[in-house]
N, CA, C and O atoms as a GROMACS GRO file, in nm:
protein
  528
    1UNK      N    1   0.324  -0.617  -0.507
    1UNK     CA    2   0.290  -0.563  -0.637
    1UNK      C    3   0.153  -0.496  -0.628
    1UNK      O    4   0.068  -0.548  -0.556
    2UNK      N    5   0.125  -0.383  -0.697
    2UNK     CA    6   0.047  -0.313  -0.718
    2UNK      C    7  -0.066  -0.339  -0.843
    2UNK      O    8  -0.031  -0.358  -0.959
    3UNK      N    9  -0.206  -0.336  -0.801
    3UNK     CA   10  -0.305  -0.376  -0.901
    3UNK      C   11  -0.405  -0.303  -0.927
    3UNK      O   12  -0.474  -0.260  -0.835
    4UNK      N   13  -0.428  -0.277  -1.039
    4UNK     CA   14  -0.549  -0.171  -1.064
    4UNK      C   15  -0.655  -0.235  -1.090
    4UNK      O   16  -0.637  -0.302  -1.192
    5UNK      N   17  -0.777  -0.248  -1.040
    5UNK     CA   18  -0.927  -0.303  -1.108
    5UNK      C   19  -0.991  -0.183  -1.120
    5UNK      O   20  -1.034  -0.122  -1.023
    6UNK      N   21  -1.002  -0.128  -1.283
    6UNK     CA   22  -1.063  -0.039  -1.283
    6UNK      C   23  -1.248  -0.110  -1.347
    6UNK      O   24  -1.299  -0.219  -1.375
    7UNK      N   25  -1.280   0.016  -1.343
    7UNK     CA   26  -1.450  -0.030  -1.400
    7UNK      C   27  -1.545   0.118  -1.386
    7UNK      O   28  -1.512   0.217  -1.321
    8UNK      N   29  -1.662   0.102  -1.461
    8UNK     CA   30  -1.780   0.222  -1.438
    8UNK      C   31  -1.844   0.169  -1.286
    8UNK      O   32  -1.871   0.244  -1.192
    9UNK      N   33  -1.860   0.032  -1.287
    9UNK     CA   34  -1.905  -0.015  -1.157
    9UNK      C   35  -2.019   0.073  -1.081
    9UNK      O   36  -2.024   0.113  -0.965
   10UNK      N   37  -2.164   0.096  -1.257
   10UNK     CA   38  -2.251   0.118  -1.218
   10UNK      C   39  -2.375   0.016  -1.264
   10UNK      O   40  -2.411  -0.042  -1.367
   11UNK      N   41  -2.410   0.026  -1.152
   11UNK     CA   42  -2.316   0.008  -1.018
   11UNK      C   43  -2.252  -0.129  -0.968
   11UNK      O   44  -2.269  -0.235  -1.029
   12UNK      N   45  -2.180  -0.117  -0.860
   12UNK     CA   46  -2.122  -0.234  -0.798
   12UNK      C   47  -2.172  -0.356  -0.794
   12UNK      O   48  -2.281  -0.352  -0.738
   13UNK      N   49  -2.139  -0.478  -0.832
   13UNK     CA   50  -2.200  -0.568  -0.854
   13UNK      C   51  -2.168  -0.699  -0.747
   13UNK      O   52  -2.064  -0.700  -0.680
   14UNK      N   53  -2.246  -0.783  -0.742
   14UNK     CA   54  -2.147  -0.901  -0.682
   14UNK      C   55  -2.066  -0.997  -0.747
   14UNK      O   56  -2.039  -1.109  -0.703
   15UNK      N   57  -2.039  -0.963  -0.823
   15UNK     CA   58  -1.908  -0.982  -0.966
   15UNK      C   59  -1.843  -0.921  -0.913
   15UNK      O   60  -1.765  -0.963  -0.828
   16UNK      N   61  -1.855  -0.810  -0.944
   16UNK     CA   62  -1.709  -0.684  -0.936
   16UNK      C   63  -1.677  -0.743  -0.797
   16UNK      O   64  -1.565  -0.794  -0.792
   17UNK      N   65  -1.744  -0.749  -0.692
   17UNK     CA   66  -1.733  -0.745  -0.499
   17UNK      C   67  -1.613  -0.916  -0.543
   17UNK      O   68  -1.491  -0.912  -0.527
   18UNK      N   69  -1.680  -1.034  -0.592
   18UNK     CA   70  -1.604  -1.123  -0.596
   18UNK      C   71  -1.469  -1.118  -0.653
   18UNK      O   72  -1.370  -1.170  -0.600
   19UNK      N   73  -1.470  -1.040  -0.782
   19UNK     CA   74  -1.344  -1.016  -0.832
   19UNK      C   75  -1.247  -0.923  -0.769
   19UNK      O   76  -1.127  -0.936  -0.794
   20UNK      N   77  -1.294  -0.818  -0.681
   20UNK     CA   78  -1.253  -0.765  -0.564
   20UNK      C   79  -1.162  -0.820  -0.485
   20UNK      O   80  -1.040  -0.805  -0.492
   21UNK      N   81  -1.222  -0.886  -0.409
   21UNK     CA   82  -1.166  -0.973  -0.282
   21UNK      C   83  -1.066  -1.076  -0.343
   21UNK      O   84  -0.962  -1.110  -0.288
   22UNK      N   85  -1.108  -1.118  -0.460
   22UNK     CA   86  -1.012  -1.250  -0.496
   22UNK      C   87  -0.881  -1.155  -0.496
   22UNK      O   88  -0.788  -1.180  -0.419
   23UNK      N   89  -0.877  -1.052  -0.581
   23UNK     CA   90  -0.757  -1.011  -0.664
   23UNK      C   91  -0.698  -0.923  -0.514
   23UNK      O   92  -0.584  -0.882  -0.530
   24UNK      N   93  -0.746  -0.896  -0.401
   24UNK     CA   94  -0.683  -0.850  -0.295
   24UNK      C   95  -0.636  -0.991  -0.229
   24UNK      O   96  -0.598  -0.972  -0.114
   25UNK      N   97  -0.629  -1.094  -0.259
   25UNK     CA   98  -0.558  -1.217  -0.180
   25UNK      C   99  -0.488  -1.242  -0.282
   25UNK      O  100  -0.426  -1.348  -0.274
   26UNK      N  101  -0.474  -1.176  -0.385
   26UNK     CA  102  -0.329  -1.204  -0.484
   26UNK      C  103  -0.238  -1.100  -0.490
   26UNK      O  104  -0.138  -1.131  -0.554
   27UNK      N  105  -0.239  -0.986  -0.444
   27UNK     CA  106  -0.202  -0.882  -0.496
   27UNK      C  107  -0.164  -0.799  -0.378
   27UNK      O  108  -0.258  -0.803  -0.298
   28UNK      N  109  -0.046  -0.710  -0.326
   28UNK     CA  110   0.000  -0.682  -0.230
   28UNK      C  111  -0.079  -0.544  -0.212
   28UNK      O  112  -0.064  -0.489  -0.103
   29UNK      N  113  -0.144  -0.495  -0.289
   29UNK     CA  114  -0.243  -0.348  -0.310
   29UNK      C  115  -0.318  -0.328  -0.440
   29UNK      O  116  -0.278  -0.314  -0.556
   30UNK      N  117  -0.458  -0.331  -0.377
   30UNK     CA  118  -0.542  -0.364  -0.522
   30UNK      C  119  -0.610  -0.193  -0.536
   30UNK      O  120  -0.667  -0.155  -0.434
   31UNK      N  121  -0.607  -0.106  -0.638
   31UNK     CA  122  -0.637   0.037  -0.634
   31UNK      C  123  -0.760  -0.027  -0.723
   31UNK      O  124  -0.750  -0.085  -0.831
   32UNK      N  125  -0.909   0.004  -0.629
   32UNK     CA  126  -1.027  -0.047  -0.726
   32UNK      C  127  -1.051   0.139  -0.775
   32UNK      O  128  -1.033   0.237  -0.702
   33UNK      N  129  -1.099   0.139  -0.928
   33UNK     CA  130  -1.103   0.280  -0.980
   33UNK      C  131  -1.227   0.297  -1.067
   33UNK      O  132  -1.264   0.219  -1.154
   34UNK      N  133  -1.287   0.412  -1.030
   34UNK     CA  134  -1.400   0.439  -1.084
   34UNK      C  135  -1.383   0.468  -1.234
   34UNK      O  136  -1.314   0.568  -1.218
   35UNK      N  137  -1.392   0.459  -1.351
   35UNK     CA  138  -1.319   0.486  -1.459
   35UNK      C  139  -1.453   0.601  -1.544
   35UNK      O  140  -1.544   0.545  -1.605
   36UNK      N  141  -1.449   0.758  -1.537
   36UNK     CA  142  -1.551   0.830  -1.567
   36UNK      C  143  -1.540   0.858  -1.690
   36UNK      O  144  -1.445   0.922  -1.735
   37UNK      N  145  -1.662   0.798  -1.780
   37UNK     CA  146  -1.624   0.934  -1.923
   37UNK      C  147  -1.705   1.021  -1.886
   37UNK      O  148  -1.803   1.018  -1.811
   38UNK      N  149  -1.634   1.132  -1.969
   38UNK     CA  150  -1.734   1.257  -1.881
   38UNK      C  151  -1.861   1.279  -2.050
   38UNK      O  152  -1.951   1.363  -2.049
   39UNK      N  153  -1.834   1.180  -2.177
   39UNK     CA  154  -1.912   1.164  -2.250
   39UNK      C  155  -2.046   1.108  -2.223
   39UNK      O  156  -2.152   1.165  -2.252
   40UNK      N  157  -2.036   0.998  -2.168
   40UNK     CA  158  -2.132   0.906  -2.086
   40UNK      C  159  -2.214   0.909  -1.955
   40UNK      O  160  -2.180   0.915  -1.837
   41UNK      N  161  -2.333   0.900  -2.015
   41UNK     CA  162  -2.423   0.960  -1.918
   41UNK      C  163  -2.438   0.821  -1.757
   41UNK      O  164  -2.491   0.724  -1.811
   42UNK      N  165  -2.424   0.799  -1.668
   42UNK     CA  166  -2.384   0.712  -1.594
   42UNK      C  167  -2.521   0.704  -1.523
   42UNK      O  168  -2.592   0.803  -1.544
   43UNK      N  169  -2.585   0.588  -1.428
   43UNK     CA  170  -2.700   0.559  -1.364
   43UNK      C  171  -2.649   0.603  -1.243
   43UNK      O  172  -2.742   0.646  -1.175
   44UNK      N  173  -2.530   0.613  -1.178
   44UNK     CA  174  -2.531   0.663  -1.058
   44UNK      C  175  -2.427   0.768  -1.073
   44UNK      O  176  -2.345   0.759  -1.164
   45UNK      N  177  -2.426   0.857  -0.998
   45UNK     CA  178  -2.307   0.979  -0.974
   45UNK      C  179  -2.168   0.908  -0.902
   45UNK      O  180  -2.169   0.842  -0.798
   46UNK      N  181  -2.038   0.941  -0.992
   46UNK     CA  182  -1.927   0.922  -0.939
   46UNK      C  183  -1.951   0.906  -0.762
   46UNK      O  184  -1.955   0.806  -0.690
   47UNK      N  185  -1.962   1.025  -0.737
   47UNK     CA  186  -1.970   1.019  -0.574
   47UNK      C  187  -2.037   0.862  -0.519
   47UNK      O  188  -1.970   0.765  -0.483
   48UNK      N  189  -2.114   0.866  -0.523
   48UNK     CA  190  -2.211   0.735  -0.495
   48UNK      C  191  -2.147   0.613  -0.538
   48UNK      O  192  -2.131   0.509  -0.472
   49UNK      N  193  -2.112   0.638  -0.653
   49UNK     CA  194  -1.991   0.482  -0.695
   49UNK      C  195  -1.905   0.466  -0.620
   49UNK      O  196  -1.886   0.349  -0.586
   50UNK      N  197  -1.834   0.550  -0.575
   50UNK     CA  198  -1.699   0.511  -0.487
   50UNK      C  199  -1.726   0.516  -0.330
   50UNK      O  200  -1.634   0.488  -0.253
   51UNK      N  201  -1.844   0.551  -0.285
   51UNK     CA  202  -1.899   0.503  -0.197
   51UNK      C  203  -1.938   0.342  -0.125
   51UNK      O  204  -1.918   0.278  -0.022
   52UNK      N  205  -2.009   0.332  -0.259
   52UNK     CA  206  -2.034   0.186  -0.292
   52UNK      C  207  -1.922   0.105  -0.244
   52UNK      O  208  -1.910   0.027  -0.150
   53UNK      N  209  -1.805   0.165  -0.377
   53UNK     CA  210  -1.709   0.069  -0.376
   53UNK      C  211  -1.636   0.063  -0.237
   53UNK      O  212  -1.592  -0.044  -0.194
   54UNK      N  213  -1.626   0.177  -0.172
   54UNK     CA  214  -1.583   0.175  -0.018
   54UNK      C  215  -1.652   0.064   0.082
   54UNK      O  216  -1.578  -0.009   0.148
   55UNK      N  217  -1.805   0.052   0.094
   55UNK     CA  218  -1.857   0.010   0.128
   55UNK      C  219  -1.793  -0.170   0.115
   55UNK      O  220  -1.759  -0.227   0.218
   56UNK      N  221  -1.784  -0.237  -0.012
   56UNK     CA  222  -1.714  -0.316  -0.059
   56UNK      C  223  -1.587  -0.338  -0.044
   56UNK      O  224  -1.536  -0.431  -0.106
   57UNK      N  225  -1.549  -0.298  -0.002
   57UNK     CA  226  -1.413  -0.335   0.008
   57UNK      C  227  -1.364  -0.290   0.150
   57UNK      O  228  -1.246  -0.257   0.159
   58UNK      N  229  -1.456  -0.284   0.278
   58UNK     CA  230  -1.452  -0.295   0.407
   58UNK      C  231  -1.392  -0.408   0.427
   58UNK      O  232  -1.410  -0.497   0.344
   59UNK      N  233  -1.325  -0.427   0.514
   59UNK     CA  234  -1.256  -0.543   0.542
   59UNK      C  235  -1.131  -0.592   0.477
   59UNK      O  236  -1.051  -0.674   0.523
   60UNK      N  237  -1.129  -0.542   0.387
   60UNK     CA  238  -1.008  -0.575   0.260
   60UNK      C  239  -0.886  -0.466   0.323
   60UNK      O  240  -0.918  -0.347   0.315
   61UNK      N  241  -0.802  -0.484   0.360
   61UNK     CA  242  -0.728  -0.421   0.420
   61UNK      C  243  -0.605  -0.332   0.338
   61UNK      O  244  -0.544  -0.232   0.375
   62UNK      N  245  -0.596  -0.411   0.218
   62UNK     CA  246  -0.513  -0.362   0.135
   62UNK      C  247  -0.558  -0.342  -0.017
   62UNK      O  248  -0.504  -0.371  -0.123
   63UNK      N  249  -0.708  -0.266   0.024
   63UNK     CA  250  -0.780  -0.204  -0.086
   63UNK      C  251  -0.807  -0.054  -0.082
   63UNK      O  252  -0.822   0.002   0.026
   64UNK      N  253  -0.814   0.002  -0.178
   64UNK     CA  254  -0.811   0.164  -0.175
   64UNK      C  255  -0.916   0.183  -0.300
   64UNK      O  256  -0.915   0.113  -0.402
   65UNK      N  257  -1.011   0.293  -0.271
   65UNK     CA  258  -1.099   0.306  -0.367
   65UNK      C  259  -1.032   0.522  -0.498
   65UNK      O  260  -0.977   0.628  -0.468
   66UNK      N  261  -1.059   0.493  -0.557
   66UNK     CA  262  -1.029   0.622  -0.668
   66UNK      C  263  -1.085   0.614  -0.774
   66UNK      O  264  -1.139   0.515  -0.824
   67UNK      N  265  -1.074   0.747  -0.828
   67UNK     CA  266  -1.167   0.749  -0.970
   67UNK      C  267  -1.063   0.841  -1.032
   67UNK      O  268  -0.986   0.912  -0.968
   68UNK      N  269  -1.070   0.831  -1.158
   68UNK     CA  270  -0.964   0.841  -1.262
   68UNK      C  271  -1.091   0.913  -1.399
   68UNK      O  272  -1.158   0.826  -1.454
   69UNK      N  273  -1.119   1.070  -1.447
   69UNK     CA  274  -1.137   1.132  -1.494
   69UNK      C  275  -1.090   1.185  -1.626
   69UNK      O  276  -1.019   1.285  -1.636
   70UNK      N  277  -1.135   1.106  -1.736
   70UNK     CA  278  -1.077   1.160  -1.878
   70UNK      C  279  -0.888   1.065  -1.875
   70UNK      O  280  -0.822   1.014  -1.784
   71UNK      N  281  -0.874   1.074  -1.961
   71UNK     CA  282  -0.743   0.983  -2.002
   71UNK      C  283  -0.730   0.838  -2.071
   71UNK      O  284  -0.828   0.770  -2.101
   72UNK      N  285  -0.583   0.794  -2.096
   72UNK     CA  286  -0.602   0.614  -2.083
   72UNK      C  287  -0.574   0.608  -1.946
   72UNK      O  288  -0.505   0.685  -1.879
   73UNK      N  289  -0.647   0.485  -1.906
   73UNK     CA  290  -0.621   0.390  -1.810
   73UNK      C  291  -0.444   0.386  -1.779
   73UNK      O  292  -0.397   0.395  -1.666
   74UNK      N  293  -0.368   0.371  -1.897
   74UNK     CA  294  -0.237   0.386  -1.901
   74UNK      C  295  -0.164   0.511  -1.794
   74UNK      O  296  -0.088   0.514  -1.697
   75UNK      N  297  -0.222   0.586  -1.859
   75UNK     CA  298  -0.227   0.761  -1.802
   75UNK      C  299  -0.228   0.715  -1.660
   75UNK      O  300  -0.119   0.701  -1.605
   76UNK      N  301  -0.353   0.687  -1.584
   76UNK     CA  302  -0.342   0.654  -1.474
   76UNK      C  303  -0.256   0.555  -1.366
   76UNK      O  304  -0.224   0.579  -1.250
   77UNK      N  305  -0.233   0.440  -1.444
   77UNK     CA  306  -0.120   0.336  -1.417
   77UNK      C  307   0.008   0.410  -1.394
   77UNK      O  308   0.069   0.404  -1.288
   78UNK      N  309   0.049   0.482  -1.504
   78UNK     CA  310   0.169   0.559  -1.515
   78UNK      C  311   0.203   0.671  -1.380
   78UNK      O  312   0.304   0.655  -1.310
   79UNK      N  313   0.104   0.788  -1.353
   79UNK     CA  314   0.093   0.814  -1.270
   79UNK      C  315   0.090   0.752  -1.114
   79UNK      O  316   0.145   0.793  -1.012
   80UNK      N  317   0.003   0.634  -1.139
   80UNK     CA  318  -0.007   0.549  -0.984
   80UNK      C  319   0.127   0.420  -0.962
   80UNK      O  320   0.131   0.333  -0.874
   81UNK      N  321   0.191   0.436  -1.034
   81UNK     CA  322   0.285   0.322  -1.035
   81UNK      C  323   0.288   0.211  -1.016
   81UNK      O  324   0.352   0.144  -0.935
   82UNK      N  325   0.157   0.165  -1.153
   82UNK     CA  326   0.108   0.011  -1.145
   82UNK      C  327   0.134  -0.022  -1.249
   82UNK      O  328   0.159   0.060  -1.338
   83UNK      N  329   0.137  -0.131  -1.265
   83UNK     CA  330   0.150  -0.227  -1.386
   83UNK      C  331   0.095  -0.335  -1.414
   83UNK      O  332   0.133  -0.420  -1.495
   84UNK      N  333  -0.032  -0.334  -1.323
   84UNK     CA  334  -0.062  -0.476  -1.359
   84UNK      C  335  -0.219  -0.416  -1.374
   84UNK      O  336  -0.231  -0.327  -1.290
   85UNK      N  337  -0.373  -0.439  -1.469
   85UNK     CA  338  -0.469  -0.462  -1.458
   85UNK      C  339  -0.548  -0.568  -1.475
   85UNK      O  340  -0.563  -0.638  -1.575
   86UNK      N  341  -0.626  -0.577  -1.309
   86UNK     CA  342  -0.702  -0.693  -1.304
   86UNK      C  343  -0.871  -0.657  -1.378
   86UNK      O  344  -0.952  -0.565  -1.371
   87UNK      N  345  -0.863  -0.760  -1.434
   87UNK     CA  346  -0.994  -0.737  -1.477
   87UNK      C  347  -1.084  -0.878  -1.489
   87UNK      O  348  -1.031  -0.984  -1.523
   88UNK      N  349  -1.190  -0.870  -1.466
   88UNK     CA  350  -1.267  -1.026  -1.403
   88UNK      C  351  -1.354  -1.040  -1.600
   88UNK      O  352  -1.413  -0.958  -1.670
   89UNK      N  353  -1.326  -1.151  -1.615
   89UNK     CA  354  -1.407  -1.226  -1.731
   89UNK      C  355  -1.546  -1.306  -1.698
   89UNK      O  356  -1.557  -1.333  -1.578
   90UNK      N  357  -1.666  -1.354  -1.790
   90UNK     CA  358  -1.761  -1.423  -1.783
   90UNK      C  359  -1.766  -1.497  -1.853
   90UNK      O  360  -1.830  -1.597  -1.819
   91UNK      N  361  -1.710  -1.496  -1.979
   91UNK     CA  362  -1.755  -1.546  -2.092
   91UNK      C  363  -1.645  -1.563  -2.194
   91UNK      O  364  -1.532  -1.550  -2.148
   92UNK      N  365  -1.654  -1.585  -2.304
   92UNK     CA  366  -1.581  -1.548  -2.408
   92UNK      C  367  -1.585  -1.400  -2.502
   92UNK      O  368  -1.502  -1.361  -2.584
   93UNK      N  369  -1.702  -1.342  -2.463
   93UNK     CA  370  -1.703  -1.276  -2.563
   93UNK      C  371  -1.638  -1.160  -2.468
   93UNK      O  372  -1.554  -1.081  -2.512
   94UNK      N  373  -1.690  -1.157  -2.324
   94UNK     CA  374  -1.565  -1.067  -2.265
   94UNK      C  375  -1.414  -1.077  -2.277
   94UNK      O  376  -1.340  -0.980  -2.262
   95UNK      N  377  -1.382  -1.165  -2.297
   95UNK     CA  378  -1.200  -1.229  -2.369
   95UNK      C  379  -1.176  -1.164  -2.444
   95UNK      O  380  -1.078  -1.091  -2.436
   96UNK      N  381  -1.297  -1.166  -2.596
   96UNK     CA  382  -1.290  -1.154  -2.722
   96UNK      C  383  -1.272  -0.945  -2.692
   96UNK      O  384  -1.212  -0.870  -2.769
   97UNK      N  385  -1.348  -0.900  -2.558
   97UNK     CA  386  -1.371  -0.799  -2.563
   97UNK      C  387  -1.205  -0.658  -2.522
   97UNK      O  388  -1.158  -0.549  -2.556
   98UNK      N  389  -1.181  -0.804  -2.409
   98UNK     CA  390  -1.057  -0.721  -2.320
   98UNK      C  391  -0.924  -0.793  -2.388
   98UNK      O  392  -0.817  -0.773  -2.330
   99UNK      N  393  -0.926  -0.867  -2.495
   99UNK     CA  394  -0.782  -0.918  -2.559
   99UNK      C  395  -0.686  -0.805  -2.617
   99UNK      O  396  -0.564  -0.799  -2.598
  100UNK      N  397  -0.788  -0.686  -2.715
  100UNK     CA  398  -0.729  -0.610  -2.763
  100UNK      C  399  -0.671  -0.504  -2.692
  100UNK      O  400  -0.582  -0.425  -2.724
  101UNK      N  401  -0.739  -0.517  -2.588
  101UNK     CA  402  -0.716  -0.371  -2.486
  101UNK      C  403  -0.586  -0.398  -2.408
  101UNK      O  404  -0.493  -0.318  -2.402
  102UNK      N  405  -0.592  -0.525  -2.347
  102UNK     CA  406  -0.466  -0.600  -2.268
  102UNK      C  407  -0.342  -0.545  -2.349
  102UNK      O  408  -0.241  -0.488  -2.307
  103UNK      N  409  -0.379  -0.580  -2.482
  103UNK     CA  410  -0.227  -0.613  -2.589
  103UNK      C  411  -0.178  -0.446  -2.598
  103UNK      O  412  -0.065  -0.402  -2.620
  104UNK      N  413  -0.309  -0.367  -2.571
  104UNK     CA  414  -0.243  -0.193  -2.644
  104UNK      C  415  -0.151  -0.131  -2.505
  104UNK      O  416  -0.041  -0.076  -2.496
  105UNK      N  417  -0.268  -0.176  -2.395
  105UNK     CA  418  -0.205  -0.133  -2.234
  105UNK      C  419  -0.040  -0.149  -2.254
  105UNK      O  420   0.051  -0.066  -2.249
  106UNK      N  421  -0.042  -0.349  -2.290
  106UNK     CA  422   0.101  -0.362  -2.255
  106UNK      C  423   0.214  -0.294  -2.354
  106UNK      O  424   0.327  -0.259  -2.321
  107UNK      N  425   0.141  -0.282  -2.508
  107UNK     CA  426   0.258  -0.210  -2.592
  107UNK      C  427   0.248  -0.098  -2.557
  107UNK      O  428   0.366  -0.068  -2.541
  108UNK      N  429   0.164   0.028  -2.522
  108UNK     CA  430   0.138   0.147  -2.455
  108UNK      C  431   0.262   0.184  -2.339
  108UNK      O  432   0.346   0.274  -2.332
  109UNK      N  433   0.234   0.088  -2.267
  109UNK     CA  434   0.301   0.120  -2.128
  109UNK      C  435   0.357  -0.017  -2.036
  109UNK      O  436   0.395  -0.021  -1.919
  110UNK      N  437   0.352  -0.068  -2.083
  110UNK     CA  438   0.416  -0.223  -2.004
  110UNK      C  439   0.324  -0.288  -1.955
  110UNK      O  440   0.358  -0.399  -1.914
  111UNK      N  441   0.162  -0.245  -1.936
  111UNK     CA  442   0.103  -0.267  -1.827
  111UNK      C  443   0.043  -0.403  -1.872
  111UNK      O  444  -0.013  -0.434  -1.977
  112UNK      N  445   0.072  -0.472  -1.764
  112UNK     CA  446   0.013  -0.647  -1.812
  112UNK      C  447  -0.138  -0.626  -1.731
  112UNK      O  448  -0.166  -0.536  -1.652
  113UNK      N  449  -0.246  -0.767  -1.787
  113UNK     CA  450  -0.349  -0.737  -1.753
  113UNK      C  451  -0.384  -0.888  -1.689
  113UNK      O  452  -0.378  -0.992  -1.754
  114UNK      N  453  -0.417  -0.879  -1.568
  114UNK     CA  454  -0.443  -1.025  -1.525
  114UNK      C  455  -0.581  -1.022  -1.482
  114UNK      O  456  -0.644  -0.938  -1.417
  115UNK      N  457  -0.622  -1.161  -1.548
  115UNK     CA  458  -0.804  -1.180  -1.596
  115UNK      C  459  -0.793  -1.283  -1.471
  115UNK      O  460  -0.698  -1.354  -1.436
  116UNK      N  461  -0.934  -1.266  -1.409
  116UNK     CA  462  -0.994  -1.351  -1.321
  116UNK      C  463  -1.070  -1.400  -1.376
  116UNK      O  464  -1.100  -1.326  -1.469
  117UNK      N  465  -1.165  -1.542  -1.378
  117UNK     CA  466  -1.273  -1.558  -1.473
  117UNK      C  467  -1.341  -1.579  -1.336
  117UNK      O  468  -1.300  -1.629  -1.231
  118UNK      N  469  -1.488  -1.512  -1.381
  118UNK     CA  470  -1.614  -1.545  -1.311
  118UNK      C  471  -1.648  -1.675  -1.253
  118UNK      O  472  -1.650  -1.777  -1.322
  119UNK      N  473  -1.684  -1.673  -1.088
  119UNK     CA  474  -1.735  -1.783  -1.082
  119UNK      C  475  -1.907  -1.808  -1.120
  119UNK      O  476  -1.994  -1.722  -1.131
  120UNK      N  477  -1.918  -1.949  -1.134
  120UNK     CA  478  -2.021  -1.943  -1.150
  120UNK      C  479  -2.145  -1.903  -1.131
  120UNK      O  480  -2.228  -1.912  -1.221
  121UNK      N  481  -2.180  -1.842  -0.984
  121UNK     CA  482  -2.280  -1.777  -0.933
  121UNK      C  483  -2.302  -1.710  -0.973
  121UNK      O  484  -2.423  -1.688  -0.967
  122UNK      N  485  -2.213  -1.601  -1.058
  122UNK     CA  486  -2.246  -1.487  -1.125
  122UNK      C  487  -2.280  -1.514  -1.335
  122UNK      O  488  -2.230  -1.444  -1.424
  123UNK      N  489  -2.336  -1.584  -1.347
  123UNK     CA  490  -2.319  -1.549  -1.488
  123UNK      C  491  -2.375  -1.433  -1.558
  123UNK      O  492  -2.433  -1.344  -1.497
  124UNK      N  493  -2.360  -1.432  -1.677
  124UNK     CA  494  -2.401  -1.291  -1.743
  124UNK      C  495  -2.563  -1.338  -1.832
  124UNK      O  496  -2.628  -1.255  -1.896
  125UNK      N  497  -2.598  -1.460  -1.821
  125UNK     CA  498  -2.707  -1.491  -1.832
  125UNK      C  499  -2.768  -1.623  -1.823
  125UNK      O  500  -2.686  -1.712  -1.841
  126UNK      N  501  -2.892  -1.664  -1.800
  126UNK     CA  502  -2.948  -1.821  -1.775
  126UNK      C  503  -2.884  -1.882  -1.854
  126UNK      O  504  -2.856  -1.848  -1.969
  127UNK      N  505  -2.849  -2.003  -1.785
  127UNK     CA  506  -2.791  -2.117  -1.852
  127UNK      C  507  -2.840  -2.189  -1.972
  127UNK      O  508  -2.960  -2.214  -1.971
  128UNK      N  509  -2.783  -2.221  -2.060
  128UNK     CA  510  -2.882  -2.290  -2.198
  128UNK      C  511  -2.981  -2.408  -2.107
  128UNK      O  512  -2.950  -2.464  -2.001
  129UNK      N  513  -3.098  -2.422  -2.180
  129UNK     CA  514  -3.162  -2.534  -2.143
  129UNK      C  515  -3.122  -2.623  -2.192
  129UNK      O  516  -3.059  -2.609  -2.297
  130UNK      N  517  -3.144  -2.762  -2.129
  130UNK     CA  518  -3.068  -2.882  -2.178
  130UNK      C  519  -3.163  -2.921  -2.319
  130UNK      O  520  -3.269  -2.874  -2.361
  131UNK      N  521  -3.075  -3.024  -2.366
  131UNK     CA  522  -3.138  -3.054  -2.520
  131UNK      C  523  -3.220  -3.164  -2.456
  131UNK      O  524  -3.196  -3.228  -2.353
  132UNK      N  525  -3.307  -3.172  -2.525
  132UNK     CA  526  -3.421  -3.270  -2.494
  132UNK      C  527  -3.461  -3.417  -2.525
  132UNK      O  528  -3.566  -3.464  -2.480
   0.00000   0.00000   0.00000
């Protein structure tokens, strides 16, 4: 089965690199995708992102890097003949963020969305301090 991890993946993170590798030991071809608005002003140039992401995904044997220009995500699935998007979680409020999007993909176009959750090394910020 075929998997899309798309993202801006500016830049590449060691999140994205972990959620990477995991979802290529689940997945028979993981298409990692640069996802461009051409509205949005970006910190690094397309080119350089998918560089990156090349760089990352050395070793991964059944990873392929692309960037996908204006459209839905759907658009691109449809075209690439995927159906599944992986996308890595941290938190809840990323849940709260990618629930609605999951639900339109799949009424859109079939496309199911399978969430990795973050390991811990990566959080999205310091841990609460303990109560005292």
């Amino acid at each position: 089965m075929r998997a899309l991890f798309p993202g801006s993946f500016d830049p590449i993170t060691p999140g994205h690199q972990d959620v990477l590798r995991r979802a290529a030991l689940l997945f028979d071809e993981v298409v990692v995708c640069v996802m461009f608005n051409p509205n949005k002003t970006g910190r690094f140039p397309v080119a350089e992102r998918l560089d990156r992401l090349r760089a990352a995904a050395v070793g991964l044997g059944n990873v392929t890097v692309d960037s996908h220009t204006g459209g839905l995500l759907v658009d691109y699935c449809r075209r690439a003949g995927i159906d599944v998007v992986v996308r890595g979680v941290r938190n809840v409020a990323d849940l709260d963020y990618e629930m609605p999007m999951a639900r339109m993909n799949r009424e859109l176009a079939g496309v199911e969305t399978f969430f990795i959750a973050a390991d811990p090394p990566w959080p999205t910020s310091p841990p609460p301090s303990s109560p005292r």
